[in-house]
C-alpha positions in Angstrom: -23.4 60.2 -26.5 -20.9 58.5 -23.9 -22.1 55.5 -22.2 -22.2 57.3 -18.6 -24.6 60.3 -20.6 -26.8 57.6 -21.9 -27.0 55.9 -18.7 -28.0 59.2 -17.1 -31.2 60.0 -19.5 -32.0 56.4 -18.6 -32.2 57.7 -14.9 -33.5 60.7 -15.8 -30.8 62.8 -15.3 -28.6 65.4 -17.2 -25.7 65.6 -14.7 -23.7 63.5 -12.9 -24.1 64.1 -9.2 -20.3 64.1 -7.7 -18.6 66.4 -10.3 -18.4 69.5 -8.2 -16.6 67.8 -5.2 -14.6 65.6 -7.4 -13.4 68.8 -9.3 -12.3 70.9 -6.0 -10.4 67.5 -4.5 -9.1 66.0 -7.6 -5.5 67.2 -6.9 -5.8 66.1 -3.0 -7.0 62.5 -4.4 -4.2 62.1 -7.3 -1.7 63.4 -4.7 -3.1 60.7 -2.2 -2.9 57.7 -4.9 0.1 58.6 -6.5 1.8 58.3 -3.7 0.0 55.0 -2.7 -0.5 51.8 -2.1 -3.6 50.0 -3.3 -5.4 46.7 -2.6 -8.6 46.4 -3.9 -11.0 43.5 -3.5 -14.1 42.4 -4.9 -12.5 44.5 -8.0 -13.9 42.9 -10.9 -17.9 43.3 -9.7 -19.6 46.7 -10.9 -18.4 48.7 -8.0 -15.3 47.3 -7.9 -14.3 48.0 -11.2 -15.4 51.4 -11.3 -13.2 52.2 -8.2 -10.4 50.0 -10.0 -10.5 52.7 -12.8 -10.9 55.8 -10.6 -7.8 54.7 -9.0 -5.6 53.4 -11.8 -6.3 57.1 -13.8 -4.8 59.0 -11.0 -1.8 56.9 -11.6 -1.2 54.8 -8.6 2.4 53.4 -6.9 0.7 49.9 -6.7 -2.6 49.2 -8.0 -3.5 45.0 -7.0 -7.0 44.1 -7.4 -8.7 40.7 -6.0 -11.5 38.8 -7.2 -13.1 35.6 -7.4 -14.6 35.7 -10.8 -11.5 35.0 -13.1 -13.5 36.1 -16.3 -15.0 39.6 -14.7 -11.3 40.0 -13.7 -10.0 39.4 -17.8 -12.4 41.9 -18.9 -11.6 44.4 -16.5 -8.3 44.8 -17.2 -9.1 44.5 -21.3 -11.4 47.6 -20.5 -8.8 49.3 -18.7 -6.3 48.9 -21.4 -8.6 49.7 -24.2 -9.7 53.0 -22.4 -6.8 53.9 -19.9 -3.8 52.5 -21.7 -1.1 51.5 -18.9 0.8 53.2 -15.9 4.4 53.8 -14.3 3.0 52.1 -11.3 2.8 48.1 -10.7 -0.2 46.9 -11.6 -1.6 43.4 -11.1 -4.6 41.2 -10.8 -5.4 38.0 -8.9 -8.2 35.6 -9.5 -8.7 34.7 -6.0 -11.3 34.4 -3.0 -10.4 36.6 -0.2 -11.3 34.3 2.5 -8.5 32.1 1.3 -5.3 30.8 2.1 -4.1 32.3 -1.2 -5.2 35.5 -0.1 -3.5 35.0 2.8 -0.4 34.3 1.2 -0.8 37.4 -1.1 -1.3 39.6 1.6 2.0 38.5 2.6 4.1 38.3 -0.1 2.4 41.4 -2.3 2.4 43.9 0.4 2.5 46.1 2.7 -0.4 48.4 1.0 -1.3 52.1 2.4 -4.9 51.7 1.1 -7.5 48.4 1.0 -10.6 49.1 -0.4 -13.2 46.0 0.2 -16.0 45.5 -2.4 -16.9 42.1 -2.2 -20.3 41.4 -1.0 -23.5 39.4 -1.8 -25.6 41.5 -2.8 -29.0 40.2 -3.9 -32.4 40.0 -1.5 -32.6 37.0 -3.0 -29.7 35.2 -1.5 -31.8 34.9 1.9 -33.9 32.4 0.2 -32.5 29.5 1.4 -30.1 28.8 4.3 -27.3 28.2 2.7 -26.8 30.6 0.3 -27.8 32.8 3.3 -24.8 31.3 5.1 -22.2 32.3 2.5 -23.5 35.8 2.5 -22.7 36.2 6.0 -19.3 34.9 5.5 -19.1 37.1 2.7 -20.7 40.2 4.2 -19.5 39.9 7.5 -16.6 37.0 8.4 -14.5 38.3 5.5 -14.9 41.7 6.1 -13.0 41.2 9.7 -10.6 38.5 8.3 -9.2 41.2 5.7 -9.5 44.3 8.0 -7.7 42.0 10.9 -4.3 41.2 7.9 -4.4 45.0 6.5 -4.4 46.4 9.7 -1.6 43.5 10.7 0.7 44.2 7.3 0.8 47.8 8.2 -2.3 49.5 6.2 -3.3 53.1 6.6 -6.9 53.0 6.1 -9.6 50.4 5.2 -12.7 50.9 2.9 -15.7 49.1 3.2 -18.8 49.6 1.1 -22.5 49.1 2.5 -25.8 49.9 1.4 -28.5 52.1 1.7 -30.5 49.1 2.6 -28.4 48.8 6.0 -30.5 52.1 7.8 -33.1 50.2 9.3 -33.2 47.0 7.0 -36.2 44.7 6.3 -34.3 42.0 4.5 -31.3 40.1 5.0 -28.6 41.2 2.4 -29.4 44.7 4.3 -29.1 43.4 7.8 -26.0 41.6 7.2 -24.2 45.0 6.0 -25.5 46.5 9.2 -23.7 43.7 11.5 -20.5 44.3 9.4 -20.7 48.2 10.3 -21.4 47.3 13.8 -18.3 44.7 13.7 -16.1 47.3 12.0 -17.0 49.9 15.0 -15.2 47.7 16.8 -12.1 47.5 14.8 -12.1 51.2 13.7 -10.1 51.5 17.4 -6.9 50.1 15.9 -6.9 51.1 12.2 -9.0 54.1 10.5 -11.9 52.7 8.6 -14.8 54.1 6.5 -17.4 53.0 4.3 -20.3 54.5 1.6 -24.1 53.5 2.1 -25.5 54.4 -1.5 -28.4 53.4 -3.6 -28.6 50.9 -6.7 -26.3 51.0 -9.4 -27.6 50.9 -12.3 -27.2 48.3 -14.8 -24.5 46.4 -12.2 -23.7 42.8 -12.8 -26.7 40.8 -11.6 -29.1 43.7 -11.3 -33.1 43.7 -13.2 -31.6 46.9 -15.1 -28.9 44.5 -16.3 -31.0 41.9 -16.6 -32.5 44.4 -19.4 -29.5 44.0 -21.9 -29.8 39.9 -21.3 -33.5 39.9 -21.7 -33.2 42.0 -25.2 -30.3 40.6 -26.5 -31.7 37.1 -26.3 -35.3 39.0 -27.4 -37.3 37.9 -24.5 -40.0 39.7 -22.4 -38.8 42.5 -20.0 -40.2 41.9 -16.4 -40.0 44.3 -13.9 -42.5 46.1 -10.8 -44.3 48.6 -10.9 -44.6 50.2 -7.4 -40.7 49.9 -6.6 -39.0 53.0 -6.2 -35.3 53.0 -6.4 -32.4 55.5 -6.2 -29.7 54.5 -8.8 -26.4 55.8 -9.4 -24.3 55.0 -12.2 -21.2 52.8 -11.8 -19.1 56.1 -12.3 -21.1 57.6 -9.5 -20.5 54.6 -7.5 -16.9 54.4 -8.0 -16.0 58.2 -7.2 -18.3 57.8 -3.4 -15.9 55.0 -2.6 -12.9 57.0 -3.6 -13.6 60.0 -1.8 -15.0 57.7 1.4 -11.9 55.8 1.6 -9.8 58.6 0.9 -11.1 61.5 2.4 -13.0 59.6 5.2 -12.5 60.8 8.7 -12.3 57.2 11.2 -15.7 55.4 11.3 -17.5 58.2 8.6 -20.0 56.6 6.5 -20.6 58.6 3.2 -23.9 58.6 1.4 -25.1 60.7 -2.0 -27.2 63.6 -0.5 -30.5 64.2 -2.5 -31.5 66.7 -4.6 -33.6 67.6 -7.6 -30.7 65.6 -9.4 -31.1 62.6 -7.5 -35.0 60.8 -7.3 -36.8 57.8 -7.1 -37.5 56.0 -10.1 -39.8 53.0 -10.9 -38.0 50.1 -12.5 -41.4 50.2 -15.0 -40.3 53.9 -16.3 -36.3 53.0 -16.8 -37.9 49.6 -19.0 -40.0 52.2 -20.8 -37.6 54.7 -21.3 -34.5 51.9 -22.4 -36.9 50.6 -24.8 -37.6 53.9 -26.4 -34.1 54.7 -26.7 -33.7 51.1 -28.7 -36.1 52.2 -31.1 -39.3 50.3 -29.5 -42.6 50.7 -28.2 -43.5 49.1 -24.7 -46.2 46.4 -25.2 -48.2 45.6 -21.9 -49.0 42.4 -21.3 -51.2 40.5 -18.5 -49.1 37.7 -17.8 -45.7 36.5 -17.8 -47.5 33.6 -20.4 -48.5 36.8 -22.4 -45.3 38.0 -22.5 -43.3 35.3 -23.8 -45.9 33.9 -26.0 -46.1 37.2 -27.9 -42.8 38.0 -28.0 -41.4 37.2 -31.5 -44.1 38.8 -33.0 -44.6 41.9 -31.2 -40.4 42.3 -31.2 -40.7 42.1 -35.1 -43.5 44.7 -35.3 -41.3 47.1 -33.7 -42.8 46.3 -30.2 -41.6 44.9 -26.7 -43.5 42.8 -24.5 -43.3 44.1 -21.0 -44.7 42.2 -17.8 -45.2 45.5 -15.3 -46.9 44.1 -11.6 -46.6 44.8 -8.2 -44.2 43.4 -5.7 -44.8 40.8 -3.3 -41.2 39.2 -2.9 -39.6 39.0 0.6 -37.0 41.7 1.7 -38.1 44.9 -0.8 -37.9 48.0 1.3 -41.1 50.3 1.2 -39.2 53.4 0.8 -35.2 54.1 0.8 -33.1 55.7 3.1 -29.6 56.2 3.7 -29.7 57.0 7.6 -31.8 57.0 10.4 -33.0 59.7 12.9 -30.5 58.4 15.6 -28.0 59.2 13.4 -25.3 62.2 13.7 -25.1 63.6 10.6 -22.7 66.0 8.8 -24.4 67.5 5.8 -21.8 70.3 5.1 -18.5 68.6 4.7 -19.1 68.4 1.0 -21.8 69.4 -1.5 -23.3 66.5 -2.9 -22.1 64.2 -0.2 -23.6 63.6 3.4 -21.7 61.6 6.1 -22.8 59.8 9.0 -20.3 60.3 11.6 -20.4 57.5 14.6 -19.0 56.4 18.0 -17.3 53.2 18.5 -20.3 52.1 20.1 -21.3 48.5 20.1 -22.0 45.4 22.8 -18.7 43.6 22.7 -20.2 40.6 24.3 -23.0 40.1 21.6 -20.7 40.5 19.0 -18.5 37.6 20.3 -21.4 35.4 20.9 -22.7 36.2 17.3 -19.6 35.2 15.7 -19.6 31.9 18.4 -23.0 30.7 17.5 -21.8 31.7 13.9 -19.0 29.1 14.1 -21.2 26.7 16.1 -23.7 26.5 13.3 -20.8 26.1 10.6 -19.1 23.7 12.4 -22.2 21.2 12.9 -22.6 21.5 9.2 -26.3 21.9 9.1 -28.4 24.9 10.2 -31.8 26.5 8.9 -32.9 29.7 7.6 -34.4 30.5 11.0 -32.0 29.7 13.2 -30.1 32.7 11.3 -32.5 34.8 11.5 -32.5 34.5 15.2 -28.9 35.2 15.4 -29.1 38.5 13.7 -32.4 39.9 16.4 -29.9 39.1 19.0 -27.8 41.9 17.5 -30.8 43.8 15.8 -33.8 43.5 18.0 -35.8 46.4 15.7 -34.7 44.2 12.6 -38.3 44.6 10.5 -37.8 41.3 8.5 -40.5 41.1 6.0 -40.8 37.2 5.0 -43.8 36.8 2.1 -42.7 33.4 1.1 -42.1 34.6 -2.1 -38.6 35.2 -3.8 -37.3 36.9 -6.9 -36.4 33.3 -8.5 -39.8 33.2 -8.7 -40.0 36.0 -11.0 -39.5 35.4 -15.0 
């Protein structure tokens, strides 16, 4: 069984959910790339690397991929060369942070490129726990999003591919709202370059993720942790990679794509994928009370064939009742493709409240200290239905 199979009876799925339209416009995408230009950033994360590959098989002009992590960035292009082999095209990686001077540089001496395709994000709820780390999400999210649209757009680029999240239609946490500013900020820029983006669900087992935090937690034979009452759609990082492709690709200006759903596509508990990964490795889920339960039984139960599991409800700050990829005041096109809805938008947005965002923004920075709420007040003045949900609890606090 391939990896992407197994990953799919994790999810309790047989089929992938893209094959159909990636089938019919495989030969418009490989005539696209091979006559492209590519920059991709944030290309050593999950999603990054799965569109690295999507791209690099369709044999590319240039292929040039951007990240900060210099290790991610080592194994992605050992994976590539153990799997894909090597192309006609120039290929190239940079270990380097895309707000940088370096980048800059890059930009300048690497190009022009036809296509940038922007992954790099903070993803995690957890980063609004305290105010700093929430800082450097919104310059992730949101200040480097325009920086890098503003020197494509400048060097000549064709397009420009963003990726969102399903947590950006009416968000409750912070991650979420700060993907909602950067779609409201790139409404504004989609007037002198064509942009597009993807909101989609969880990817399963990415860098960083609980499903991830699965192989950690049973390599190292510890307790698996994980709620009970959180419903999730997940996508594999195949899945994920082939959405971006055919939003940055196929994208009309301003189109956000998202996976429709279908019998195919469900919510899932994090609880069932635990039990179902654990039965796949040959064990059987023990239930314990306590996260002191857990770990103090662990080396026995793991030697009798079975895995302690800490199962509870969620009380953390930022998790989203339900899921949803767009809201009701939406326009939305959901016959375009067959396993693919897209939102299609105006390039509507308050130009004076986003330049007094990114001033108080600045301001805030520039004093060198700032709190968590005076943040938070900066993104109502640009979301005034934001439903923050604060608990006072965070996932850190979570074995």
């Amino acid at each position: 069984m391939s990896a992407e199979s197994k990953m799919l009876s994790l999810l309790g799925r047989k089929e992938p959910l893209f094959s159909s339209d990636i089938t019919q416009l495989n030969l418009d995408l490989i005539s696209m790339i091979e006559n492209g230009r590519f920059l991709v950033i944030g290309g050593a994360g999950s999603i990054g690397q799965a569109v690295t590959k999507e791209i690099f098989k369709r044999e590319p002009l240039k292929l040039h991929v951007v990240d900060i992590s210099e290790n991610n960035m080592v194994e992605l292009v050992r994976d590539i060369r153990s799997t894909l082999g090597y192309i006609d095209g120039d290929f190239k990686t940079f270990a380097i942070d895309c707000g940088s001077l370096e980048f800059e540089a890059l930009i300048s001496s690497e190009g022009p490129y036809d296509y940038v395709f922007n992954l790099s994000a903070l993803k995690h709820v957890r980063s609004e726990k305290d105010p700093f780390t929430l800082m450097r999400m919104l310059s992730v999210n949101i200040l480097n999003t325009i920086k890098t649209f503003k020197l494509a757009r400048d060097q000549g680029a064709k397009k420009y591919f963003c990726v969102s999240t399903d947590k950006a239609a009416n968000p409750v946490n912070m991650m979420g709202a700060s993907k909602r500013i950067m779609e409201m900020f790139l409404m504004r820029e989609s007037k002198t370059m064509s942009i597009s983006m993807a909101r989609f669900a969880n990817v399963a087992f990415s860098d960083g993720s609980l499903l991830h935090g699965f192989n950690q937690r049973v390599s190292k034979r510890q307790p698996l942790s994980a709620p009970s009452d959180v419903r999730r759609y997940f996508l594999t990082p195949q899945e994920s990679g082939e959405l971006c492709l055919m939003s940055g690709l196929l994208g009309d200006n301003r189109d956000i794509f998202f996976p429709k759903l279908n019998e195919q596509l469900d919510l899932i508990t994090f609880s069932d994928i635990a039990e179902r990964y654990l039965s796949d490795l040959g064990y059987e889920p023990h239930y314990c009370k306590s996260e002191d339960e857990a770990r103090n039984s662990a080396m026995e139960l793991i030697n009798n064939r079975q895995w302690p599991c800490y199962f509870f409800k969620s009380d953390t700050t930022g998790e989203k009742d339900f899921e949803e990829f767009y809201t009701d005041a939406e326009n939305i096109d959901m016959h375009k493709f067959k396993s693919v809805g897209v939102i299609k938008n105006e390039p509507l947005y308050d130009e004076n409240k986003l330049n007094q965002f990114l001033l108080n923004i600045e301001e805030l920075q520039s004093n060198g200290n700032w709190n968590k709420q005076e943040i938070i007040k900066l993104f109502f003045d640009l979301l005034p239905d934001f439903a923050h949900k604060e608990t006072g609890k965070y996932l850190d606090q979570r074995m």
